[in-house]
N, C-alpha and C positions, 0 to 999 in steps of 0.2 A: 469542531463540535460533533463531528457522525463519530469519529472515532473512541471519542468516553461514551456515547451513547450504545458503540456496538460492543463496547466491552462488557459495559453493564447487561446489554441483554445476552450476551455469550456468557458471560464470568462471573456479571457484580452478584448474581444472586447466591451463590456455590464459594460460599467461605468456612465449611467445615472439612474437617480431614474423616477419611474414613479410618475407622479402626479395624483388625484384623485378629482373628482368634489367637493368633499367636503373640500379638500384641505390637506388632509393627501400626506404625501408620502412613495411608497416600494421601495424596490429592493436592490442594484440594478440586482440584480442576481433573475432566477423564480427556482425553486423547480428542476424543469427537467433539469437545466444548472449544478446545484451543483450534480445531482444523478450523469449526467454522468461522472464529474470528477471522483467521487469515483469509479465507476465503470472501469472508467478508467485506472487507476493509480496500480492495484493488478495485471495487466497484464507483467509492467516492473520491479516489485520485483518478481514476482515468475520465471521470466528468469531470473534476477541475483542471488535469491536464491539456484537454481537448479541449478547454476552451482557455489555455493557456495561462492556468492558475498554476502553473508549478513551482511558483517562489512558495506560495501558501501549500500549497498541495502536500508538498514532503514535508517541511519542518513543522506546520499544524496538524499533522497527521500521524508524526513521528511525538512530538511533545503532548500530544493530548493520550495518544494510548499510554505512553511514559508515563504522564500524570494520576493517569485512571488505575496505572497494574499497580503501582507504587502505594505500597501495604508494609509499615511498621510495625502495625499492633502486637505481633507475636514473636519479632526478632531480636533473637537474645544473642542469633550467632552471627549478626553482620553479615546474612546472607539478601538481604533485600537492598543492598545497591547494587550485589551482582545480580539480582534479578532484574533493577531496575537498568544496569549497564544491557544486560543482554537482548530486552524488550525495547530498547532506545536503537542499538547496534542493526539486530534484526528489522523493525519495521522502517530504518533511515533507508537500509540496504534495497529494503521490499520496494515500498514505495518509490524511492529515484530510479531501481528500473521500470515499474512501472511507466513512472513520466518519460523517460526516456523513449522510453516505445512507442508511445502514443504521440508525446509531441511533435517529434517529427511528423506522423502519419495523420492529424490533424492541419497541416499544414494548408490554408487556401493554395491553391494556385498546383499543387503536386500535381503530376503525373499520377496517371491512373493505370499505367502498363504501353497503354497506346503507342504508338512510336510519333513522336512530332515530325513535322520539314522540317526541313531547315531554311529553307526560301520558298515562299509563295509561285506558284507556277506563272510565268509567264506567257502574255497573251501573243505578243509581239512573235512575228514569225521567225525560223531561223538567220542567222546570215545577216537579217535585218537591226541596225543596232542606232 
């Protein structure tokens, strides 16, 4: 659900292309709309990660942006399933390392650097057994 939600407020609004006096045209998205998607988006997998949501984490995160970029209306040249490949490709890749990272380091019970014993000290005197 965060993920069509952050697209829309990164992208859904910005569906024209700009046109150019020479008569070329971009877009329709600029450079700083799609950064912050990405930027975006590692915020709601590393809270379901760390709390050990990563079956849901990557594939509802990777299928819901897929679903939301996924725009037919103007393709004439068969380029919106590789835009849909690439955006499915890209956030599977993003997101599983994400979880990856965090999983583990959410872990109860982890080491915090400290160094453990290995045996509890003994009270018993030398020699004495």
């Amino acid at each position: 659900m965060v993920a069509p939600a952050a697209w829309a407020a990164r992208l859904g609004r910005d569906q024209h292309r700009d046109v150019h006096p020479d008569g070329s045209a971009t877009g329709p998205y600029e450079a700083c709309q799609v950064i912050g998607l990405v930027l975006t988006l590692p915020a709601p997998v590393r809270g379901a990660a760390s709390r050990h949501h990563t079956a849901g984490a990557v594939p509802g995160t990777t299928a819901g942006l897929t679903a939301a970029s996924h725009d037919r209306s103007d393709d004439a040249g068969g380029l919106s399933a590789v835009g849909a490949g690439t955006v499915t490709a890209g956030s599977l890749a993003v997101t599983a390392a994400v979880s990856a990272v965090i999983t583990p380091a959410a872990r109860p019970g982890r080491p915090t650097g400290a160094r453990r014993p290995t045996a509890p000290p003994s009270s018993a005197p030398r020699g004495a057994r």
